[in-house]
C-alpha positions in Angstrom: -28.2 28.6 -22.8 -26.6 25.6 -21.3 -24.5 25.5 -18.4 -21.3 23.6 -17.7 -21.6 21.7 -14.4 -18.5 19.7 -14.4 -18.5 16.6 -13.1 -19.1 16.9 -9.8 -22.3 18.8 -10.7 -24.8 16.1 -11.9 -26.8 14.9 -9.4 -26.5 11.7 -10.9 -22.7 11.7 -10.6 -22.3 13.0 -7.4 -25.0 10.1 -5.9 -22.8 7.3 -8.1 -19.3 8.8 -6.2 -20.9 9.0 -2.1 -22.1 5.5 -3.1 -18.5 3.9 -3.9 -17.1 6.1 -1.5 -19.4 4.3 1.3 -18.8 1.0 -0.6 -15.2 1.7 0.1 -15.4 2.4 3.4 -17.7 -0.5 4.6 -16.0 -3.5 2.5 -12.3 -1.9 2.3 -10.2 -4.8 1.6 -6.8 -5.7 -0.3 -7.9 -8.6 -3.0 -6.3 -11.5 -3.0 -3.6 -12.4 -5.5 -1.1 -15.2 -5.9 2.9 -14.5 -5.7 5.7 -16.3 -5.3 7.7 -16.3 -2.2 11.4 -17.4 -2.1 12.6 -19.6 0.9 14.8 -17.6 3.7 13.5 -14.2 1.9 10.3 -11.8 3.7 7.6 -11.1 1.3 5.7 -8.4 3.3 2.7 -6.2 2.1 1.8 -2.5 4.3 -1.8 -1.6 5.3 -2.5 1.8 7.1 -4.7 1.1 10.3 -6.4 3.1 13.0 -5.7 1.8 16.7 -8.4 -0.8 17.7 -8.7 -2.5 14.6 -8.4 -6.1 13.5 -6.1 -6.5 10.5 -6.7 -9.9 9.1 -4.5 -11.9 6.9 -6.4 -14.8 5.1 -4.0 -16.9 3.0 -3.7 -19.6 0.9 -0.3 -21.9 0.7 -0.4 -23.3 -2.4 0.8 -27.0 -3.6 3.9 -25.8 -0.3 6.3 -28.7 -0.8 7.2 -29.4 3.2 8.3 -25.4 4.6 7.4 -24.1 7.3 6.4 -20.8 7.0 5.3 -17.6 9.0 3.0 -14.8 9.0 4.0 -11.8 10.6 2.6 -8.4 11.9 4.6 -6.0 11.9 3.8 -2.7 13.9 4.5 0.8 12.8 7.8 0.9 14.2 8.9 -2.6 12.3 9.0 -4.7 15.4 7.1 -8.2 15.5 3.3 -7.5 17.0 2.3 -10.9 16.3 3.6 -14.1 14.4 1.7 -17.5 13.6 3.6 -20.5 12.2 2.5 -22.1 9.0 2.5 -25.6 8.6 2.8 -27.3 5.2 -0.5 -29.4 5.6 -1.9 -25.7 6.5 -3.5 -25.2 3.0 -5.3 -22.0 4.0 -6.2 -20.3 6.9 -6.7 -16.6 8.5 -4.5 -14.6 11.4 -5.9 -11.8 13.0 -4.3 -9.2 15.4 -5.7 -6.0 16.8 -3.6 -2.8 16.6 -2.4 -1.1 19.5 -0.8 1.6 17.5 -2.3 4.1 14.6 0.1 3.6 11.3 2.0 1.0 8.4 1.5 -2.1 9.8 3.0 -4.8 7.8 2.0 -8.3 7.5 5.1 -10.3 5.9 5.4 -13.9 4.9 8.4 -15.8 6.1 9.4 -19.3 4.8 12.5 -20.6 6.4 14.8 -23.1 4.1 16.9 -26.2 5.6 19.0 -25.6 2.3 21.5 -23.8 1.1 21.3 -24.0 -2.4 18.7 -24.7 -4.6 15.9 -22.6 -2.5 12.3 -23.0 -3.8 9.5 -20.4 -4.5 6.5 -21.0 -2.7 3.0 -20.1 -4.3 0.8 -18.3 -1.7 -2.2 -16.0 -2.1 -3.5 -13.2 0.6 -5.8 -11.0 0.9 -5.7 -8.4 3.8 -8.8 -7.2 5.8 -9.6 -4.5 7.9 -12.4 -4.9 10.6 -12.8 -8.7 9.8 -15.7 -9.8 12.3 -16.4 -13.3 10.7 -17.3 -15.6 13.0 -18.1 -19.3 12.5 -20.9 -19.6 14.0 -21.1 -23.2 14.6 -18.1 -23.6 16.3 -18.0 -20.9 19.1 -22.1 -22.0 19.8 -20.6 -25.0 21.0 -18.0 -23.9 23.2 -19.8 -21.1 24.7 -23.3 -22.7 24.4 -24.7 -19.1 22.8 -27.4 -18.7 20.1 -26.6 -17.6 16.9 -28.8 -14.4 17.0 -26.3 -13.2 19.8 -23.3 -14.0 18.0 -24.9 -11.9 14.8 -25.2 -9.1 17.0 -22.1 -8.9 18.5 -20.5 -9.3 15.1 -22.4 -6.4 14.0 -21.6 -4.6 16.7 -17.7 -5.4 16.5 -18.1 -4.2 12.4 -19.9 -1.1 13.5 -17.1 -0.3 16.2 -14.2 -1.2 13.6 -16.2 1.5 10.8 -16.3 4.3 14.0 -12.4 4.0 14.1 -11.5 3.9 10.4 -13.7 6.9 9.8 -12.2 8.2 13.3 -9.0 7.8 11.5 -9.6 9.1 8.3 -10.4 12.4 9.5 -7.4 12.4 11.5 -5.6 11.6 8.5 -7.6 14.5 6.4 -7.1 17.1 9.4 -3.2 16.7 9.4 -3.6 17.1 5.1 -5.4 20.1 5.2 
């Protein structure tokens, strides 16, 4: 007699699921994607974050023909955390701030226009990170004269504390579900 196990009843199954679950949780990150943004219009994406954490926008400002443009954090309540001008020789880059509050943060692109008429779209790509702890390596060694097996560990250690407040999170978020 054989005995329906549904899906969540192979072993098999349920091993495959806890293991893009985890995958999720450690690499969680929005791909990036290019889009088009209009001068003197916000294009502005929304990432749920735990307090603590370091939301980081990397971007790339494609073929820009001479606008300067911003990135802005917005905080749950839709004021301006944290803004970083783009220059047009700024081809890419990354922005980082660290929430202060749990909730919809929004990270926006602003391009301001010196016309009236005849506004341009602007190619950009981004892809938004939660918990970024990349650190080039080479660069703060020489301000701060540290080796690099310290730096590893303390980006370790930053990642480890960033995955303690997501999952901190998440089971605040699943405790006001249920």
């Amino acid at each position: 007699m054989r005995r329906y196990m549904g899906i969540c009843g192979s072993p098999l199954l349920r091993a495959a699921a806890a293991f893009i679950f985890a995958l999720a949780c450690v690499a969680r990150s929005a791909s990036g994607a290019y889009f088009y943004v209009q001068e003197s219009q916000d294009k502005c994406f929304i990432e749920s974050v735990p307090t603590g954490v370091a939301l980081t926008a990397s971007y790339k400002n494609h073929e820009n023909p001479g606008v300067t443009c911003s990135i802005i954090f917005k905080d749950p309540s839709g004021r301006s955390a944290y803004s970083r001008e783009v220059l047009p020789a700024d081809v890419e880059g990354k922005v980082t701030h660290m929430t202060t509050t749990t909730g919809e943060y929004q990270v926006c692109i602003s391009c301001a226009s010196s016309k009236w008429f005849n506004t341009q779209l602007l190619k950009w790509s981004l892809s938004i990170e939660l918990g970024d702890t990349d650190i080039n390596i080479d660069d703060l060694a020489k301000k701060d004269h540290v080796n690099s097996v310290h730096l590893k560990l303390q980006a370790i250690a930053r990642r480890v504390e960033a995955m303690q407040a997501e999952n901190d999170y998440e089971r605040v978020q699943v405790y006001h579900l249920e």
